[in-house]
C-alpha positions in Angstrom: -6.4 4.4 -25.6 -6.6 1.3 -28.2 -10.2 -0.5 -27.6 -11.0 -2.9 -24.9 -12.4 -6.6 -25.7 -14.2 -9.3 -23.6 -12.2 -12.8 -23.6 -8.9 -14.2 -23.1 -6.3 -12.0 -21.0 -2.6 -12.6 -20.5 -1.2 -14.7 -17.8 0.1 -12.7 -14.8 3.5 -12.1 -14.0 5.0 -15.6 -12.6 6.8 -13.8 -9.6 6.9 -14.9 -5.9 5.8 -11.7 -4.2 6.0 -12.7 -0.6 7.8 -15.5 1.0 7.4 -17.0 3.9 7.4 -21.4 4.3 9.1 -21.2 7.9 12.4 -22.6 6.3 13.2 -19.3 4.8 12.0 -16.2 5.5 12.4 -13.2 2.7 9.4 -11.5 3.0 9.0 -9.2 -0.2 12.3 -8.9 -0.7 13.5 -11.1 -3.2 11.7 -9.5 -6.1 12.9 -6.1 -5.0 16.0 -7.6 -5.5 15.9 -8.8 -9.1 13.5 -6.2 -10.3 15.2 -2.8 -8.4 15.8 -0.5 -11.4 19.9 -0.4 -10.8 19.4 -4.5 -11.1 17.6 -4.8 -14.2 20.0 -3.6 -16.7 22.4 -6.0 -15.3 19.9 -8.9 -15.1 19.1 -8.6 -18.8 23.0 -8.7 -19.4 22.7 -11.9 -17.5 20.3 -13.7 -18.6 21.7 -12.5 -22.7 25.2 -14.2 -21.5 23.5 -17.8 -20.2 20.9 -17.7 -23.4 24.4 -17.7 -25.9 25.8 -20.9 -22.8 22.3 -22.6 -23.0 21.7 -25.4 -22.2 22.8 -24.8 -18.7 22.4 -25.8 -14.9 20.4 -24.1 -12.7 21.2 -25.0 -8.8 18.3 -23.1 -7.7 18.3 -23.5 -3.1 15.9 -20.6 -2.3 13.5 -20.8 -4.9 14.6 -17.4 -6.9 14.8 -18.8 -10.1 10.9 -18.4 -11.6 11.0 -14.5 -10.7 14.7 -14.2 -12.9 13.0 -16.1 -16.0 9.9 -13.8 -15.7 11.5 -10.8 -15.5 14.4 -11.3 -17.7 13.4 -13.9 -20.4 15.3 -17.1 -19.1 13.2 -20.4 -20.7 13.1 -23.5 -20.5 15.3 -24.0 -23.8 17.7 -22.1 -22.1 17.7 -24.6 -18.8 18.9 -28.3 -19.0 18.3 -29.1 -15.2 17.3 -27.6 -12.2 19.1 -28.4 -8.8 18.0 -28.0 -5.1 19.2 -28.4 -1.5 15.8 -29.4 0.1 14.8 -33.1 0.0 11.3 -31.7 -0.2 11.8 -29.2 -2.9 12.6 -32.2 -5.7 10.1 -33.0 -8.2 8.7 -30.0 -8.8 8.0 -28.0 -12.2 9.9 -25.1 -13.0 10.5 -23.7 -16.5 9.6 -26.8 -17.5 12.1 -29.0 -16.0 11.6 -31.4 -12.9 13.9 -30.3 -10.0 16.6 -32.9 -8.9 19.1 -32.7 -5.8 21.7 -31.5 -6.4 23.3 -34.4 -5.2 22.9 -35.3 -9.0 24.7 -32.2 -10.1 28.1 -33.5 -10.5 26.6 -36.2 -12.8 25.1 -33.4 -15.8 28.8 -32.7 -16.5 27.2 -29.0 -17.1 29.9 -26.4 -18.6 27.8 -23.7 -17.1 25.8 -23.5 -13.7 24.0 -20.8 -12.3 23.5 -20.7 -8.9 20.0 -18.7 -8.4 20.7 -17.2 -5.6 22.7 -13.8 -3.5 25.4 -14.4 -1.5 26.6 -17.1 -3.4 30.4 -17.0 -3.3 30.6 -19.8 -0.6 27.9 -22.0 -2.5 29.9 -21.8 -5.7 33.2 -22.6 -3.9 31.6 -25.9 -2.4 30.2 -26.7 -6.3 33.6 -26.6 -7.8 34.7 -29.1 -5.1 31.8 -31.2 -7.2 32.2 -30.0 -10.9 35.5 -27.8 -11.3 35.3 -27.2 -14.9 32.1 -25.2 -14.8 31.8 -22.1 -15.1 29.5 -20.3 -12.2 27.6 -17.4 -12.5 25.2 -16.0 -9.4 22.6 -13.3 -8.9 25.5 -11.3 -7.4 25.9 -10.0 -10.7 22.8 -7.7 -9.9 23.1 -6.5 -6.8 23.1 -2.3 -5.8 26.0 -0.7 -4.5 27.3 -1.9 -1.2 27.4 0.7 0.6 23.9 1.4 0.1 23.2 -1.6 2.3 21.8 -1.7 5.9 23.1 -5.6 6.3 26.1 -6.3 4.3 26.7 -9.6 5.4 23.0 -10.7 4.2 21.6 -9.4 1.3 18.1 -10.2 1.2 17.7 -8.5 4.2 14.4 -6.7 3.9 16.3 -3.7 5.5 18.3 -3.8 2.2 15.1 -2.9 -0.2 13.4 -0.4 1.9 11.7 0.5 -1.0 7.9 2.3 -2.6 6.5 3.8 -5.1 5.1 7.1 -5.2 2.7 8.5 -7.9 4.3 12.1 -8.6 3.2 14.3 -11.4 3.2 18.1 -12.2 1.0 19.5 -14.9 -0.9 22.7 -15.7 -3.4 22.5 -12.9 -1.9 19.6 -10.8 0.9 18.9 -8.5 2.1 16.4 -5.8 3.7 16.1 -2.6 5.3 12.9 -0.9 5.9 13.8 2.6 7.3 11.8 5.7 9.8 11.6 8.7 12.9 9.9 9.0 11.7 7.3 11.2 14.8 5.7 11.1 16.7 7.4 13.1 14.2 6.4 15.7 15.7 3.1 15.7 19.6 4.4 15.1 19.8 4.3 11.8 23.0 7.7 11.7 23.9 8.0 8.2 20.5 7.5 6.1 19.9 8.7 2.5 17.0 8.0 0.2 17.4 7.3 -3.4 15.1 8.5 -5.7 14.5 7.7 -9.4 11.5 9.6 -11.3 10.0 7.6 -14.1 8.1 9.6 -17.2 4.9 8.1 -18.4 6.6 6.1 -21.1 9.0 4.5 -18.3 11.9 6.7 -19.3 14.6 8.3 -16.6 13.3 12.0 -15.7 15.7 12.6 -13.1 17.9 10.1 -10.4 19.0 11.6 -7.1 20.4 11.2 -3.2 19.2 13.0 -0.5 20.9 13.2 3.0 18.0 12.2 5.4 17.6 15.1 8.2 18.6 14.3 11.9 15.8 11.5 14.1 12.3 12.3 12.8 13.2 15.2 10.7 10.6 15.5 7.9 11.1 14.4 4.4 9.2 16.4 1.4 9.2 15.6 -2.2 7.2 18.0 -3.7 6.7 17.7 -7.4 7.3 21.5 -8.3 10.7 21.4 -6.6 11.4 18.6 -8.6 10.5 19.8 -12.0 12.4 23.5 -11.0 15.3 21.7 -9.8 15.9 19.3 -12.8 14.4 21.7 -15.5 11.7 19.3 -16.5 8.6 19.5 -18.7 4.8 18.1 -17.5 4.8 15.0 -16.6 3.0 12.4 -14.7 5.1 9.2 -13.5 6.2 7.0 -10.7 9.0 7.7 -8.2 10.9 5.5 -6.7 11.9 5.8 -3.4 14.6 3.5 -1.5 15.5 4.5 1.7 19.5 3.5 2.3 21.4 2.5 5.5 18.1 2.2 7.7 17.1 0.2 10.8 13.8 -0.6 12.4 11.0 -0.5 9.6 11.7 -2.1 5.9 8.6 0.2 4.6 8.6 3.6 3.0 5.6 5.1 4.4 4.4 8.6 3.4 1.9 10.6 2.8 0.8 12.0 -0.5 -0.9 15.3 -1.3 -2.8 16.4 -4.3 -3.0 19.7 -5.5 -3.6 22.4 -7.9 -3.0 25.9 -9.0 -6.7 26.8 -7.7 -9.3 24.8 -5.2 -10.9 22.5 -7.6 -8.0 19.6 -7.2 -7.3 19.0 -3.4 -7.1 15.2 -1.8 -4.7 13.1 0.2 -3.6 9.6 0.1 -0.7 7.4 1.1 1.4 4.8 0.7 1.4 2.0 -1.8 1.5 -1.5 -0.8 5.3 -1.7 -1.4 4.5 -5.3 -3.1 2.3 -6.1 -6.4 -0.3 -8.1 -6.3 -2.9 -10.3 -8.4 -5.9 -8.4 -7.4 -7.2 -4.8 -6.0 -10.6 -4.3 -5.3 -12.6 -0.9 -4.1 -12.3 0.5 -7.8 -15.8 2.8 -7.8 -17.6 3.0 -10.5 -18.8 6.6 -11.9 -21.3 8.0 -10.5 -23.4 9.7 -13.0 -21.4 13.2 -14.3 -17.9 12.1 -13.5 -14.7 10.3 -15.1 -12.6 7.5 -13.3 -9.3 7.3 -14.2 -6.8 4.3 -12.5 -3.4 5.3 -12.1 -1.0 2.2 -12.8 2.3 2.3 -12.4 4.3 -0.9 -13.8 6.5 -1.6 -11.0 8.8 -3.9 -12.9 11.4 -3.7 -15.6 9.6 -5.7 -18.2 6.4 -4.6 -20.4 2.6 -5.2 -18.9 1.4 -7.1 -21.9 -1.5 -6.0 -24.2 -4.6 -7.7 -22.1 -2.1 -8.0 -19.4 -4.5 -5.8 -17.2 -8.5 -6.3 -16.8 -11.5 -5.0 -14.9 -15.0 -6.8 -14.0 -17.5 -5.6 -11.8 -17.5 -6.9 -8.1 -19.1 -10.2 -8.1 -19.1 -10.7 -11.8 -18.2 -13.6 -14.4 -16.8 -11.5 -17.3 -13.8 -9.3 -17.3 -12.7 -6.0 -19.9 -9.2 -6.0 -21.1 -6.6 -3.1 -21.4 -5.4 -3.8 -24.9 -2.1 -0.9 -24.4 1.1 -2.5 -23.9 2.9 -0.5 -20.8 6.5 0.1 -21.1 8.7 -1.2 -18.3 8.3 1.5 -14.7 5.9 3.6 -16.8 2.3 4.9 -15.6 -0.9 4.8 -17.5 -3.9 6.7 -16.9 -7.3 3.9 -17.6 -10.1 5.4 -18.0 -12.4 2.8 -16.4 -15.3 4.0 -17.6 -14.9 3.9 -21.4 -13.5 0.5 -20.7 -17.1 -0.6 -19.4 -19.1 2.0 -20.0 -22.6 0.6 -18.6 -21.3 0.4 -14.8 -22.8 3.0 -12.3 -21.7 4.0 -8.7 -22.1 2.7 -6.2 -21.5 -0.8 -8.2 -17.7 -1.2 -8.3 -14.7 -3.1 -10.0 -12.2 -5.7 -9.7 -8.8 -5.1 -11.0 -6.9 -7.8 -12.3 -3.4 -6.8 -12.2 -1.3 -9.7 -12.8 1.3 -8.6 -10.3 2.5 -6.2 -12.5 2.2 -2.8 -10.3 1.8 -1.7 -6.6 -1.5 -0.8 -5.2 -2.9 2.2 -7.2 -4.3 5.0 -7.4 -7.7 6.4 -9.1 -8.3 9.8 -10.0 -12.3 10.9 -10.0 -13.0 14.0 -12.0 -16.5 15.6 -11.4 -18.3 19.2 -11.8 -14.6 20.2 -12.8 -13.0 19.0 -9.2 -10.6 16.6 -9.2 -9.6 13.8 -6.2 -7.5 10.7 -5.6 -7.7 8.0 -3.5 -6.8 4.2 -3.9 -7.4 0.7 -4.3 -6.8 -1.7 -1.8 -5.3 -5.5 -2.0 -7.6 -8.1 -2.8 -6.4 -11.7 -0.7 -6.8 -14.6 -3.0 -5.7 -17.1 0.2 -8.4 -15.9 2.9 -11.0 -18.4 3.4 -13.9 -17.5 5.9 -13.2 -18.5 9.4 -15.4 -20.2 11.9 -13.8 -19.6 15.0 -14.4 -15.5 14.6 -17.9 -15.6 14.7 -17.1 -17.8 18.4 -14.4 -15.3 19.8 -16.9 -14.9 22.3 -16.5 -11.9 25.3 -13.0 -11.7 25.2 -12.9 -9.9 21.9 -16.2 -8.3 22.4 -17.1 -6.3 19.2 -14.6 -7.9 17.6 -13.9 -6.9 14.2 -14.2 -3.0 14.0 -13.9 -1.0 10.4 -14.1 2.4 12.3 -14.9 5.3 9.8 -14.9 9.4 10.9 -18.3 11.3 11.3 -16.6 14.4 10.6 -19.0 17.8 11.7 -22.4 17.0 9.7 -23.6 20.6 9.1 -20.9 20.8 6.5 -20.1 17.4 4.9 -22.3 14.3 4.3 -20.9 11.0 4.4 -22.0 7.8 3.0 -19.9 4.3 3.2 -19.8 1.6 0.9 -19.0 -2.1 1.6 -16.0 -3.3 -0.5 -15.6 -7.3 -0.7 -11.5 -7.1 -0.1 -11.3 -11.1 -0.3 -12.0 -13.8 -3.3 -13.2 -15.8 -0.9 -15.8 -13.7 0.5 -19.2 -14.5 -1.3 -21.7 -13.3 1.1 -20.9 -11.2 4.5 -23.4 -10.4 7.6 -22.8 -6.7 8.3 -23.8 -4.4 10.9 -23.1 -0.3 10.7 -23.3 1.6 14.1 -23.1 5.5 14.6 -21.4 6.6 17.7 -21.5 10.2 18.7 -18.0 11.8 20.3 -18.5 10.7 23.4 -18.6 6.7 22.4 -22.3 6.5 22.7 -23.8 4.2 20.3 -26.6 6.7 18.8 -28.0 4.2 15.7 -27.4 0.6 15.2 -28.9 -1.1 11.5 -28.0 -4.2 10.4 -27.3 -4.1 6.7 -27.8 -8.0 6.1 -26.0 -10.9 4.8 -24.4 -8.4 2.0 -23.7 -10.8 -1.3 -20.6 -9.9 -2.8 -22.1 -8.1 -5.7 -24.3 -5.9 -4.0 -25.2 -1.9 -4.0 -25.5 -1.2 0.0 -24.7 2.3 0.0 -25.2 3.6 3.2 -26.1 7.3 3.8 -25.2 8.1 7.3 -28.1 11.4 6.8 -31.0 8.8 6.1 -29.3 6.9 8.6 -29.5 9.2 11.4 -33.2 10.0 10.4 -33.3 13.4 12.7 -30.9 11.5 15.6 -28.7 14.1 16.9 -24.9 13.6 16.8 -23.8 16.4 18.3 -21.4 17.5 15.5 -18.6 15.2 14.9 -18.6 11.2 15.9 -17.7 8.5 14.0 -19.3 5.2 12.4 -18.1 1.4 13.0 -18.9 -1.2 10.7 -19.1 -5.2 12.5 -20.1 -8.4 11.7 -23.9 -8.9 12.1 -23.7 -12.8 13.2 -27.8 -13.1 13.5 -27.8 -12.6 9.9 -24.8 -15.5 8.8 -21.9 -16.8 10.0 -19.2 -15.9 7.2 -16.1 -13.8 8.2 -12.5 -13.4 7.3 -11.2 -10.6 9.3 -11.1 -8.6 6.1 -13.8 -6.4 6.8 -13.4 -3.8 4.4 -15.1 0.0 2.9 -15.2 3.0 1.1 -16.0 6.2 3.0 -17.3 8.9 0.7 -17.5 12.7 2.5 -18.9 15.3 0.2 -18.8 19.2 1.3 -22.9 20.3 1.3 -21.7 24.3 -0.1 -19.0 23.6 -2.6 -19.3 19.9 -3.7 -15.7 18.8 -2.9 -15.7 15.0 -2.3 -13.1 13.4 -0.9 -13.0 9.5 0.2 -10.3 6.7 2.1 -10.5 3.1 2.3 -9.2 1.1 4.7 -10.3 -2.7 6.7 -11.2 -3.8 10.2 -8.8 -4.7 13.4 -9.7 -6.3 16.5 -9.2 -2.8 18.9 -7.4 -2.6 22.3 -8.3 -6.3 23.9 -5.6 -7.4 25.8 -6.4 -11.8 24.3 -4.8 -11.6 21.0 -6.1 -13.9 18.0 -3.7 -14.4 15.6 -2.0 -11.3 14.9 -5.2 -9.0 16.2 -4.7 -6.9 17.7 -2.2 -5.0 15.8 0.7 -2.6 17.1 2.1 0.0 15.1 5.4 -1.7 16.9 6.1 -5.1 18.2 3.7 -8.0 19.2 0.1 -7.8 19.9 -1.9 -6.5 22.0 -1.9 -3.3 20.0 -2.0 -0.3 23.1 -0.3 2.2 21.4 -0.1 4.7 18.8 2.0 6.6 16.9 0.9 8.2 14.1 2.2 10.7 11.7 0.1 14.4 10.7 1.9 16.3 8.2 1.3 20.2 8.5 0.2 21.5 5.2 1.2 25.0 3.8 -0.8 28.0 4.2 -3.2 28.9 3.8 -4.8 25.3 4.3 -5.6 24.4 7.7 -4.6 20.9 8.8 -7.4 19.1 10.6 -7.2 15.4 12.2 -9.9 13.2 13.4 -8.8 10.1 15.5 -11.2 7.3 16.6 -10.7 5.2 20.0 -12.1 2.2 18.9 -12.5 -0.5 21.3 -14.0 -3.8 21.0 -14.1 -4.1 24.5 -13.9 -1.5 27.3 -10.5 -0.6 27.8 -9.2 2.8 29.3 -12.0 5.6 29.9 -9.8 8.2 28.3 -7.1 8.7 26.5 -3.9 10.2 27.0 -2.9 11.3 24.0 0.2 13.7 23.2 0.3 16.1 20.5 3.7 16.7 19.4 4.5 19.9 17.7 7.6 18.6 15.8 9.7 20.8 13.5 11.1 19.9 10.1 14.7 19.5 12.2 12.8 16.6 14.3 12.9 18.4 17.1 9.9 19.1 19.4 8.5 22.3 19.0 5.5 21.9 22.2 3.1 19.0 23.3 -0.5 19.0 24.2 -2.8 16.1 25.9 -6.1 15.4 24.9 -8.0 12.9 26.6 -10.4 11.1 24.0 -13.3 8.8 25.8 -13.3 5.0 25.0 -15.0 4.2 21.9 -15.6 7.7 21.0 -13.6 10.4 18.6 -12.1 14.0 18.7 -12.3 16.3 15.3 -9.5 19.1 15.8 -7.6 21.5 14.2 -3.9 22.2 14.6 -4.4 26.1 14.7 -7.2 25.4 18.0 -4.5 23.5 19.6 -1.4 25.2 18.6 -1.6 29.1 18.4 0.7 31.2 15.6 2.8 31.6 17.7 4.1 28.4 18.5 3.0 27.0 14.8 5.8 30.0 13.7 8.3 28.3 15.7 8.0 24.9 14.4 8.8 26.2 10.6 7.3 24.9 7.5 7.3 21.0 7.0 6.3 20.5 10.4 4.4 17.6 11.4 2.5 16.5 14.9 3.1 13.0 16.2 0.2 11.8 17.5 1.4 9.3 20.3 -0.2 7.4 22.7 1.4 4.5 24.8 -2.2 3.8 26.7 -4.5 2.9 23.5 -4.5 2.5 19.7 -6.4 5.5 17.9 -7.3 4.8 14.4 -6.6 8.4 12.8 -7.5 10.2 10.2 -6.0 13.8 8.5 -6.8 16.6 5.8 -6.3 19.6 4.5 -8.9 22.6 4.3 -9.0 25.7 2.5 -12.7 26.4 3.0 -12.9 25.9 -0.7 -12.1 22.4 -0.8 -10.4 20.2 1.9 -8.8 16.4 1.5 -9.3 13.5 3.9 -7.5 10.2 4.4 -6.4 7.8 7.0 -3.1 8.1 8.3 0.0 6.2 8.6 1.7 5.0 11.8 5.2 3.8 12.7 
């Protein structure tokens, strides 16, 4: 790794990564669009062919143009006017130029116009009623084969670019597994397929393949072993691409992601990447004093992360440490954070600056010869603090609730860590409750008006100080509003669970929801499907592979009363999608059930379901927050689940 220097960083990448300005709503998909890996060969063709036409016209009507120039090299010698449809879009700046109507675009006499936008056949007939003797070229020249499309009659439908990134790697000593269900077919989709691409660690093509999706909810497994037998591959340690064809319902790619090894000292579980990149993740810990942190980044685009394109600063702090590598186009990197700033001690921890160049990721921590991952979560650079949450009054009750498991304290000890999630989040009041199984509220300590560089670690053992739990429960972090009035909805932490005999450590991250109030404020609470008020669940456990035992822990947070018990279905499912047997478990309001699927399910019936099985946890009465993991009595994994 080249040496790391204080000072100047590159710009970020100048990409719109979410769009919505109630004119026109494309959500993430746009740069999906321009930067999919089948798109960018012929985007760099596109923008070679207008660089030799320059100076040319740009009629530009949804804004796409700034995210083509960043990715493939367009400049503003290249552009001699940009044009577009919306009165209120004119006299802006891009690449330079001042945007015009194109009203005026008849008048430029340009030989060659490029209309910035998919779908653009009709546009382009309309502008040769206008200018005839141009010639018109469109971002339809980049677009994936049709019949891999969900809605062919809109491109940018986000259905389109159902598409993730996975970290996948297989080494001497570590392995991966992406697993999911074919959700899907929940919603109709019939003829589904995922396309995968597996990028090397220098951003080259391992391996590119189609896969049938199984029937309605049948389960999906990547498993990087398969992968390397099936292709013949050597090592490696890269980014898969997933991109799930033909689907309806959910635009996401949600899975789950096991790590593994060929003995018990590498074990943990994680999940999904944000399937956008962003300027900022946050909830980077530092090393604790013994072990290695190494982030995970995976460039998500088809152009180079610049030398000092990537930074790191601790939380709260004034000065940032640059990356100095270039990284190839859709290759991953492996940071070690703590030669870049060597001086930083857990539990202080770091900001990453990531200029929009990958999706959330991943960081590997490496201690006593055990190895876990977990990973980073967004930072929001356009939350300011809100007043009205702190006067949401008895309707919401609690409120805000980041619920966290207790999971049985004779074997692991558990400790939390605040992580500010939000640049505008300077100082936070913060309260941390313990609740035992039951939902009774055992310790209550307000942690203060926490300043965003702070070292509140919270050990739930000193915490308890000889209170009785009774085995499992779980803990809730609030907003303390005696001790300031600053809140954002963004209430986020680290939980940290460390095994007392063997030393294992595994750790999630997650933020806080408003839980089962039937008044909504804004979009809390939140359904795993449809509107708010968020009273159901559906949540997907993946059945691990002997001889682990798969264990679950779901929370029924409520900020106010709702339902005195649960009634939540276990569904057995098979790898076929079909349902193998259900059990009910009745959890009480605001408390938490630890299980395990063998004491629910005997051998029996967990023979009959297969391998790749899976329960769906569903519940139409309440929304559990859940979490799941893997044990093998030598080391176990733990990490919040996914719903959909």
């Amino acid at each position: 790794m080249a040496q790391s220097k204080k000072g100047a960083r590159a710009s970020g990448l100048a990409i719109e990564t979410f769009r919505h300005d109630g004119a026109r709503h494309f959500g993430t998909t746009p740069f999906k669009a321009l930067g999919h890996p089948l798109a960018a060969p012929k985007g760099r063709d596109l923008a070679k062919t207008l660089r030799k036409r320059a100076p040319i016209a740009v009629f530009d009507p949804d804004g796409l143009l700034a995210s083509f120039a960043a990715f493939y090299g367009l400049g503003s010698d290249d552009v001699g006017g940009v044009y577009v449809q919306r009165r209120e879009d004119t006299g802006k700046k891009i690449l330079g130029r001042t945007t015009q109507s194109v009203h005026t675009l008849p008048w430029s006499k340009a030989r060659t116009v490029l209309v910035a936008a998919f779908d653009a056949k009709r546009t382009i007939e309309q502008l040769r009623a206008v200018l005839p003797k141009a010639t018109y070229f469109s971002f339809d020249d980049l677009r994936i084969p049709t019949e891999w499309l969900s809605n062919k009659r809109q491109y940018l439908d986000g259905r389109n670019f159902a598409t993730n990134f996975a970290f996948l790697r297989d080494e001497p000593g570590h392995h991966t597994a992406v697993r999911t269900a074919n959700y899907w077919g929940g919603y109709g989709a019939t003829d589904a397929e995922m396309w995968l691409c597996l990028f090397g660690a220098n951003g080259d093509v391992l391996a590119e393949w189609t896969e049938k999706l199984p029937t309605a909810g049948g389960t999906i497994v990547i498993d990087s072993r398969a992968v390397r037998e099936r292709f013949g591959l050597g090592p490696f340690a890269g980014s898969l691409f997933l991109h799930a064809l033909r689907i309806l319902g959910h635009d996401i790619v949600k899975y789950a992601l096991d790590t593994y090894g060929d003995d018990d000292t590498v074990l943990s579980a994680t999940h999904d990447a944000n399937a956008w990149p962003a300027d900022l993740y946050a909830g980077l810990p530092a090393p604790a004093l013994g072990e290695r942190v190494v982030l995970w980044v995976q460039n998500s685009h088809p152009i180079p992360i610049p030398a000092r394109g990537i930074s790191f600063g601790i939380m709260g702090g004034s000065s940032t440490v640059a990356y100095d590598e270039e990284v190839p186009p859709f290759a991953t990197r492996a940071i070690d954070v703590g030669a870049l700033l060597p001086k930083v001690r857990w539990p202080q921890q770091l900001e990453i600056h990531a200029g929009r160049y990958f999706v959330r990721p991943r960081y590997e921590i490496e201690r006593n010869g055990r190895s876990r991952i977990a990973h980073a979560n967004v930072e929001r650079t356009d939350l300011k603090p809100d007043a009205t949450i702190a006067k949401l009054g008895p309707e919401f009750g609690k409120g805000f609730i980041l619920p966290f498991p207790l999971p049985p304290l004779g074997r692991y000890r558990t400790t939390l860590l605040p992580t500010p999630m939000a640049t505008g989040q300077k100082n936070t009041p913060i309260a941390v409750a313990i609740l035992d199984k039951r939902g009774k509220e055992v310790v209550r300590r307000s942690l203060g008006n926490v300043p965003r560089r702070h070292e509140t670690l919270v050990d739930i053992d000193a915490l308890l100080d000889g209170a009785k739990l009774g085995g499992f429960g779980h803990a809730e972090l609030t907003y303390d509003f005696r001790k300031g009035s600053a809140a954002d909805g963004w209430l986020h932490g680290i939980a940290r669970f460390e095994d007392r005999q063997t030393g294992h450590v595994a750790e999630t991250s997650f933020g806080a929801h408003i839980f089962n109030t039937l008044a909504v404020y804004k979009d809390e609470p939140q359904s795993y499907s449809g509107p708010p008020p968020g009273l159901s669940t559906r949540l997907f456990l993946r059945v691990g592979p002997a001889p682990a035992e798969t264990f679950c822990h779901l929370i029924y947070a409520a900020s106010l009363p709702w339902r005195p018990k649960s009634e939540t279905a276990l569904v057995l499912t098979g790898a076929d999608g079909k349902e193998v047997a259900t059990e009910t478990v009745r959890i009480p309001c605001g408390g938490s059930l630890f299980w395990q699927v063998r004491d629910v399910f005997d051998a029996a019936t967990r023979a009959k379901a297969g391998p790749n099985s899976y329960v769906l946890v569903r519940d139409p009465t309440c929304r559990l927050f859940g979490f799941h993991g893997l044990d093998t009595g030598a080391a176990f994994s733990l990490d919040h689940m996914f719903g959909f």
